[in-house]
C-alpha positions in Angstrom: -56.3 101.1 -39.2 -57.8 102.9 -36.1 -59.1 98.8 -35.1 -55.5 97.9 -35.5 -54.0 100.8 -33.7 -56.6 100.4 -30.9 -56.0 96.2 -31.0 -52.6 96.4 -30.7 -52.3 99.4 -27.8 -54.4 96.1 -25.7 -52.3 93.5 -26.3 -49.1 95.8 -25.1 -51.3 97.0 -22.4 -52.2 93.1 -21.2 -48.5 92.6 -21.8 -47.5 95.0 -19.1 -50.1 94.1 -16.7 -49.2 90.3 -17.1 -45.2 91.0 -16.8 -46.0 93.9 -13.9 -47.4 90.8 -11.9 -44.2 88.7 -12.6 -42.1 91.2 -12.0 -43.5 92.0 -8.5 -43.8 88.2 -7.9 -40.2 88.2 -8.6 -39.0 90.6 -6.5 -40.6 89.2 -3.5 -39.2 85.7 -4.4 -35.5 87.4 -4.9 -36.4 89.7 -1.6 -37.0 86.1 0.4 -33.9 84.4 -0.8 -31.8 87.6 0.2 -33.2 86.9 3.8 -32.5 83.7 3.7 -29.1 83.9 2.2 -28.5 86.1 5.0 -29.2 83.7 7.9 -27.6 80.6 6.3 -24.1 83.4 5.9 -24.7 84.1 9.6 -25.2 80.1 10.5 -22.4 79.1 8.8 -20.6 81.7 10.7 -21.5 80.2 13.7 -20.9 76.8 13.0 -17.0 78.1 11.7 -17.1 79.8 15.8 -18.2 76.6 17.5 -16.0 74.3 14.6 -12.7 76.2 16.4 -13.8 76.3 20.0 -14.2 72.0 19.7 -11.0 72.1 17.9 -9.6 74.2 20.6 -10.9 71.9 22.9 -9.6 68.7 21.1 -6.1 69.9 21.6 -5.7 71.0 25.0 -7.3 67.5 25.7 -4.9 66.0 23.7 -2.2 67.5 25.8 -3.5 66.7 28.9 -3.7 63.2 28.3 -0.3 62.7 26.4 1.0 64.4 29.8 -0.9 62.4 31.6 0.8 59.3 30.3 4.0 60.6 30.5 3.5 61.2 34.0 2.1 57.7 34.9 4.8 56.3 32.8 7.7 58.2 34.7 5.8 57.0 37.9 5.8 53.5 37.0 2.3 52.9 37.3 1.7 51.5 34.1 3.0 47.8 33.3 4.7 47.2 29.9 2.4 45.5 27.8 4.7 42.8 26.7 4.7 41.1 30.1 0.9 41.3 30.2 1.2 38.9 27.1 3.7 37.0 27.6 1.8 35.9 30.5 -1.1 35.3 28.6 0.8 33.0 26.2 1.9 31.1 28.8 -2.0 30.2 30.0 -2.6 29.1 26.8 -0.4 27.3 26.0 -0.6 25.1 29.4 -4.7 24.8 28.8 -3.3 23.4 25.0 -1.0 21.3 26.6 -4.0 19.8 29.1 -5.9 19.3 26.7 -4.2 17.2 24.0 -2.9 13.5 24.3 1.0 13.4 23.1 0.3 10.5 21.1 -1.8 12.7 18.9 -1.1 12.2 15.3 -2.5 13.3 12.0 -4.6 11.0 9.8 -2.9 8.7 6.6 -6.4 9.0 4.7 -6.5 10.9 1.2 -9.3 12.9 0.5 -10.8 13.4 -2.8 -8.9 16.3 -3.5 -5.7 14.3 -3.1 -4.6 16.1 0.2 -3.9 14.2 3.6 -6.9 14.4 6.0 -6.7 17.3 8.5 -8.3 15.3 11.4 -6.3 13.6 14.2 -5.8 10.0 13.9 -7.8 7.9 16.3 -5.6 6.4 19.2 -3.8 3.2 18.6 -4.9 3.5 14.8 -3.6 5.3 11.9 -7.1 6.8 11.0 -9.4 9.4 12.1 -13.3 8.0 13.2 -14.2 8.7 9.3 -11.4 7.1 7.6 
């Protein structure tokens, strides 16, 4: 009885030792994450600081260039855009116009498909080179 009594006062006694490790391991561990918990809290409230200075930022330069345009407009220093293409059009559509022969008509061949041929029809012929 004594051998049981002694036997089982060791095994508690290993017990403890064993779990007094753990437990000082795991105080440490919890003791590092607290730290670090505590610099990511004070990172992130510095990225929320510099997140509303750039916002600030984005709106006043939003407001200086909207007045900005509202000034050049008023001055008349900008073109309207419509004119700039309009002229563009009309470049394009004299290079077209250079470039094409009038007698230009489409070609009478079928293809397989049963759809007339999308080429131009060779001059003086009703067919394009392939048909």
């Amino acid at each position: 009885m004594k051998k049981l009594t002694f036997l089982i006062l060791m095994i508690i006694f290993v017990f403890e030792n064993s779990n007094a490790q753990t437990k000082k391991d795991l105080y440490y561990s919890i003791k590092s994450l607290e730290i670090k918990i505590q610099n990511l809290e004070k990172r992130v409230d510095e990225l929320k600081s510099e997140n509303y200075q750039l916002r600030s930022e984005i709106i006043s330069i939003s407001n200086n260039l909207s007045s900005q345009i509202k000034n050049n407009i008023n001055s008349n220093q900008i073109q309207p855009i419509n004119n700039s293409v309009t002229e563009i059009n009309k470049s394009s559509n004299t290079n077209q116009e250079k470039k094409s022969p009038a007698n230009n008509t489409r070609c009478q061949a079928t293809t397989k498909k049963g759809s007339q041929c999308m080429r131009n029809s060779q001059p003086g012929r009703n067919f394009c080179w392939q048909h």
